[in-house]
C-alpha positions as CSV (number, residue, x, y, z in Angstrom):
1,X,-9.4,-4.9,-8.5
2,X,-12.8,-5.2,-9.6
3,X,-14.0,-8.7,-10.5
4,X,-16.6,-10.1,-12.8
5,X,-18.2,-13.0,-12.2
6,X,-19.3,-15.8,-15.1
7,X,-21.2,-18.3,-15.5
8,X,-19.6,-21.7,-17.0
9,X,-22.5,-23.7,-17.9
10,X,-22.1,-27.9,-17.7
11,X,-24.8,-30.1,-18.7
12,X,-25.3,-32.8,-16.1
13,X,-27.6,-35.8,-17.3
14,X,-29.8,-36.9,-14.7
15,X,-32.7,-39.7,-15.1
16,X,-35.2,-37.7,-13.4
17,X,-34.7,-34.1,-13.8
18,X,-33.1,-34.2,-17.3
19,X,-30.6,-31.4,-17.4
20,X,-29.2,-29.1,-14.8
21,X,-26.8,-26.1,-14.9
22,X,-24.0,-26.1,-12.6
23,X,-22.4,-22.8,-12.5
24,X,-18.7,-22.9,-12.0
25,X,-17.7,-19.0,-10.8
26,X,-14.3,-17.8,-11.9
27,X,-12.8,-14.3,-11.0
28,X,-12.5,-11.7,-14.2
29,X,-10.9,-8.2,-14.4
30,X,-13.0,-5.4,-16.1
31,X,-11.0,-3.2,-18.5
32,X,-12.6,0.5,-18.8
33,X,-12.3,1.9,-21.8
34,X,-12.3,6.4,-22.1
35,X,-13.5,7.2,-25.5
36,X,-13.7,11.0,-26.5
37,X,-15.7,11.2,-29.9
38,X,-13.5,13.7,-32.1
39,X,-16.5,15.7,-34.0
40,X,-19.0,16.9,-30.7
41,X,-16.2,16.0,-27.8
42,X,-18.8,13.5,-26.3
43,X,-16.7,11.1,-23.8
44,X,-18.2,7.7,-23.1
45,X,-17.1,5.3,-20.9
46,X,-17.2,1.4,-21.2
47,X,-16.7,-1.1,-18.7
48,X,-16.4,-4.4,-19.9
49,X,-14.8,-8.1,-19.0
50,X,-11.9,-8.3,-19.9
51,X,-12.3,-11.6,-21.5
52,X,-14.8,-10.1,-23.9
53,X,-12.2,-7.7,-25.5
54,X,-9.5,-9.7,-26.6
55,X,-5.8,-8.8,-28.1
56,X,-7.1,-6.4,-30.4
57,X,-9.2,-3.2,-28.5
58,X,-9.7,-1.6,-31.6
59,X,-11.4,-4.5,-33.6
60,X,-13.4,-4.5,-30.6
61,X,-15.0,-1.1,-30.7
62,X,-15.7,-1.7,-34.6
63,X,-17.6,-4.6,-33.4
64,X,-19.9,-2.3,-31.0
65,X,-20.4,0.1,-33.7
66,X,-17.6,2.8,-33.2
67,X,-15.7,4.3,-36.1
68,X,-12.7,4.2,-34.8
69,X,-11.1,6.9,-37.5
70,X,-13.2,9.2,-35.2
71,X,-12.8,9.0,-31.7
72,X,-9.5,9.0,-29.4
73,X,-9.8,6.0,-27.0
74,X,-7.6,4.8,-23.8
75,X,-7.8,1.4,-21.6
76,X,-7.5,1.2,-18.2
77,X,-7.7,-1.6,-15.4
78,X,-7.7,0.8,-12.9
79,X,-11.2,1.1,-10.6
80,X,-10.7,5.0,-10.0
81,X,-10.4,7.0,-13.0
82,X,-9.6,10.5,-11.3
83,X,-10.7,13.7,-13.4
84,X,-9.3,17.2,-12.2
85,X,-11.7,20.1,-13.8
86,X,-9.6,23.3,-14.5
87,X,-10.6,26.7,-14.5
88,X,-8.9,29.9,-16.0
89,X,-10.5,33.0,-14.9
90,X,-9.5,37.0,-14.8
91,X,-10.6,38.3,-11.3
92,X,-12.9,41.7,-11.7
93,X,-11.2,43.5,-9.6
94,X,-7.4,43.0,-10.1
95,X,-7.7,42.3,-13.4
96,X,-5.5,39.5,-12.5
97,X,-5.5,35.9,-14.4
98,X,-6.5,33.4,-11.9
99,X,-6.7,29.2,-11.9
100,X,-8.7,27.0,-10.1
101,X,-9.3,23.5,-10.0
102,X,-11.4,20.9,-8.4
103,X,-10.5,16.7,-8.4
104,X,-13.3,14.4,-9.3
105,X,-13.7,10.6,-10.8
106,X,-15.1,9.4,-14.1
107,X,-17.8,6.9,-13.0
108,X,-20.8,5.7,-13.1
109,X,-23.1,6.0,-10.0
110,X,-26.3,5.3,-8.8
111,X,-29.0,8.1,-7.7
112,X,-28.0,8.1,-4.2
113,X,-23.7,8.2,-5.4
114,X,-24.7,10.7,-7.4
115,X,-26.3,12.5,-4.3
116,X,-23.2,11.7,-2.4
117,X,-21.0,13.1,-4.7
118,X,-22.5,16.4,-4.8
119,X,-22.6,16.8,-1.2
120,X,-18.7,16.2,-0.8
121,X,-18.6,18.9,-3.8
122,X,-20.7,21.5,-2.3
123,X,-19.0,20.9,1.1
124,X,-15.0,21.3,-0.7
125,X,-16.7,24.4,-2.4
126,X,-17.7,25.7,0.9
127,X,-13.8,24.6,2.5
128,X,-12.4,26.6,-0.1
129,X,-14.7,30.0,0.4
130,X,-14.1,29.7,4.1
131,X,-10.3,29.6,3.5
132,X,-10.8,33.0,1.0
133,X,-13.0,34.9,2.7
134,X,-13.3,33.6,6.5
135,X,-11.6,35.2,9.0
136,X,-8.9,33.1,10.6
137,X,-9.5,31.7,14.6
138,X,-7.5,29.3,16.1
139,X,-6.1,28.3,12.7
140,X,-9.1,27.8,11.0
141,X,-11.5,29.6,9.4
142,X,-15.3,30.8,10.3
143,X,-18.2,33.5,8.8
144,X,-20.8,35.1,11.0
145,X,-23.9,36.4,8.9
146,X,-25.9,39.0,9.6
147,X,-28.5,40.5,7.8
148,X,-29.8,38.4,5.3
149,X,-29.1,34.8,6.3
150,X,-28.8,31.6,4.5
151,X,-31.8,29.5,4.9
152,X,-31.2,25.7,3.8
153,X,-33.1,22.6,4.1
154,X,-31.8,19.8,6.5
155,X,-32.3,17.8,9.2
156,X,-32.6,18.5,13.2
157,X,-32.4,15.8,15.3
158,X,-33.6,13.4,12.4
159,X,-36.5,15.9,11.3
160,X,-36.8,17.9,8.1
161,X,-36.8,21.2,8.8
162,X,-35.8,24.9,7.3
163,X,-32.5,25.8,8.9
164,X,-31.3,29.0,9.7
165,X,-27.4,29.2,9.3
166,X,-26.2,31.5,11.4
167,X,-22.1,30.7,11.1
168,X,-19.9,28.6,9.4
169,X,-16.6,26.9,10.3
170,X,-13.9,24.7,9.0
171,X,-11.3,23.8,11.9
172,X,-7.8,23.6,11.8
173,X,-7.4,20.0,10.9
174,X,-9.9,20.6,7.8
175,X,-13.3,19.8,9.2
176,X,-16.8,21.8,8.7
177,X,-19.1,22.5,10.7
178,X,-22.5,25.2,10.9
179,X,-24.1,26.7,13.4
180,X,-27.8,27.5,12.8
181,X,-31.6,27.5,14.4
182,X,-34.8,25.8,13.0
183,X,-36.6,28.6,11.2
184,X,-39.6,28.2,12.8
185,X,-39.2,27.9,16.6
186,X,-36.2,30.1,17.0
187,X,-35.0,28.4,20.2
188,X,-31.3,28.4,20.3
189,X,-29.0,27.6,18.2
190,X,-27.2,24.4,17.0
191,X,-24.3,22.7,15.6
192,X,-25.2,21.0,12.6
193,X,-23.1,18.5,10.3
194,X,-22.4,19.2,7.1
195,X,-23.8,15.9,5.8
196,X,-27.0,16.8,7.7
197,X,-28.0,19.3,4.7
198,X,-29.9,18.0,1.7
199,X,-28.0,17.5,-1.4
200,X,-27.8,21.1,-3.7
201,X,-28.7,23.1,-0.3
202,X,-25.4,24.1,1.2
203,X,-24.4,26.2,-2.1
204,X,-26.7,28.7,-0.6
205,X,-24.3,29.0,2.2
206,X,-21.4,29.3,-0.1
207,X,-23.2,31.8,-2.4
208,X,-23.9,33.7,0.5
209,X,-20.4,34.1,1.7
210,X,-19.6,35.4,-1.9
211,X,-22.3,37.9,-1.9
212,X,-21.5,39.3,1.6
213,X,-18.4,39.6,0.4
214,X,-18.9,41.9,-2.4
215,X,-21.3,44.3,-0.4
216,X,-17.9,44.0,2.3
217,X,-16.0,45.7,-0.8
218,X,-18.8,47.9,-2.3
């Protein structure tokens, strides 16, 4: 459980240094509060001590300036507030309804938990094309491009450099991996982790796979 910590301030006379602050620590849960705004479906998302909100949540929010005739709100204790995206879809060519969905957390994170994030999205969205479109080995899942290859930027052996992806793979047990070649010495080919590609760069790979799979059907 998350804690807060406060400050408890004591005055301590002293004959030469006049007062002093001695800070007395005590352990305090944070309550999040979801609030959806009914007129423009805004959601914001409040974490605050929960010492600070009291018996009554909604004489609370009037207090920070919410109307509370126009919002929905919830409270939670919980430090993981999972969100699952939906999507509802006809596929072109079945003309069939389809669903997908995607798991996520409400949260607030820094630059480089945002960068994190995305990463773990893009590499899912990658699992999930493999599993569609790859051709099965040894119960996982792998493309081979030809042609027109992806070209992402990345790291090999802790230099930036333009990769060439040449394959990608996602094992039996769930993990991915890529094969590739620096773009610009062309000499040999390498296995390359996943979390070695810079944040919004391995879509490309994905996209690819969907695009190489439509001239497959053409």
């Amino acid at each position: 459980m998350l804690s807060v910590s406060f400050f408890n301030v004591v005055k301590n006379k002293s004959s030469d240094m006049g007062y002093k602050l001695i800070c007395i620590t005590k352990n305090r849960k944070a309550m999040k509060i979801i609030i959806l705004h009914d007129a423009d479906a805004r959601i914001e998302y409040l974490d605050v001590a929960d010492h600070l909100i009291g018996s009554d949540i909604e004489e609370f929010l009037t207090r920070q300036g919410f109307s509370v005739n126009n919002i929905t709100w919830l409270v939670t204790s919980a430090d993981h507030i999972p969100v699952v995206y939906h999507k509802y879809d006809i596929d072109c060519k079945t003309g069939e309804a389809t669903h997908t969905k995607r798991e996520a957390e409400l949260q607030d994170l820094t630059i480089h938990g945002q960068l994190q994030a995305l990463q773990h999205r893009e590499q899912d969205e990658l699992k999930a094309a493999l599993r569609k479109y790859g051709t099965e080995v040894d119960g996982g899942f792998e493309v081979h491009f030809e042609g027109e290859q992806p070209i992402v930027a990345g790291y090999l052996f802790d230099e930036p450099r333009d990769i060439v992806i040449d394959a990608a793979r996602l094992d039996a047990d769930g993990n991915l991996s890529l094969l590739g070649e620096d773009k610009e010495v062309r000499d040999g080919q390498y296995d390359i982790e996943p979390s070695d590609i810079f944040g919004g760069q391995l879509d490309y790979v994905t996209s690819s796979i969907g695009a190489w799979m439509k001239e497959e059907h053409v």
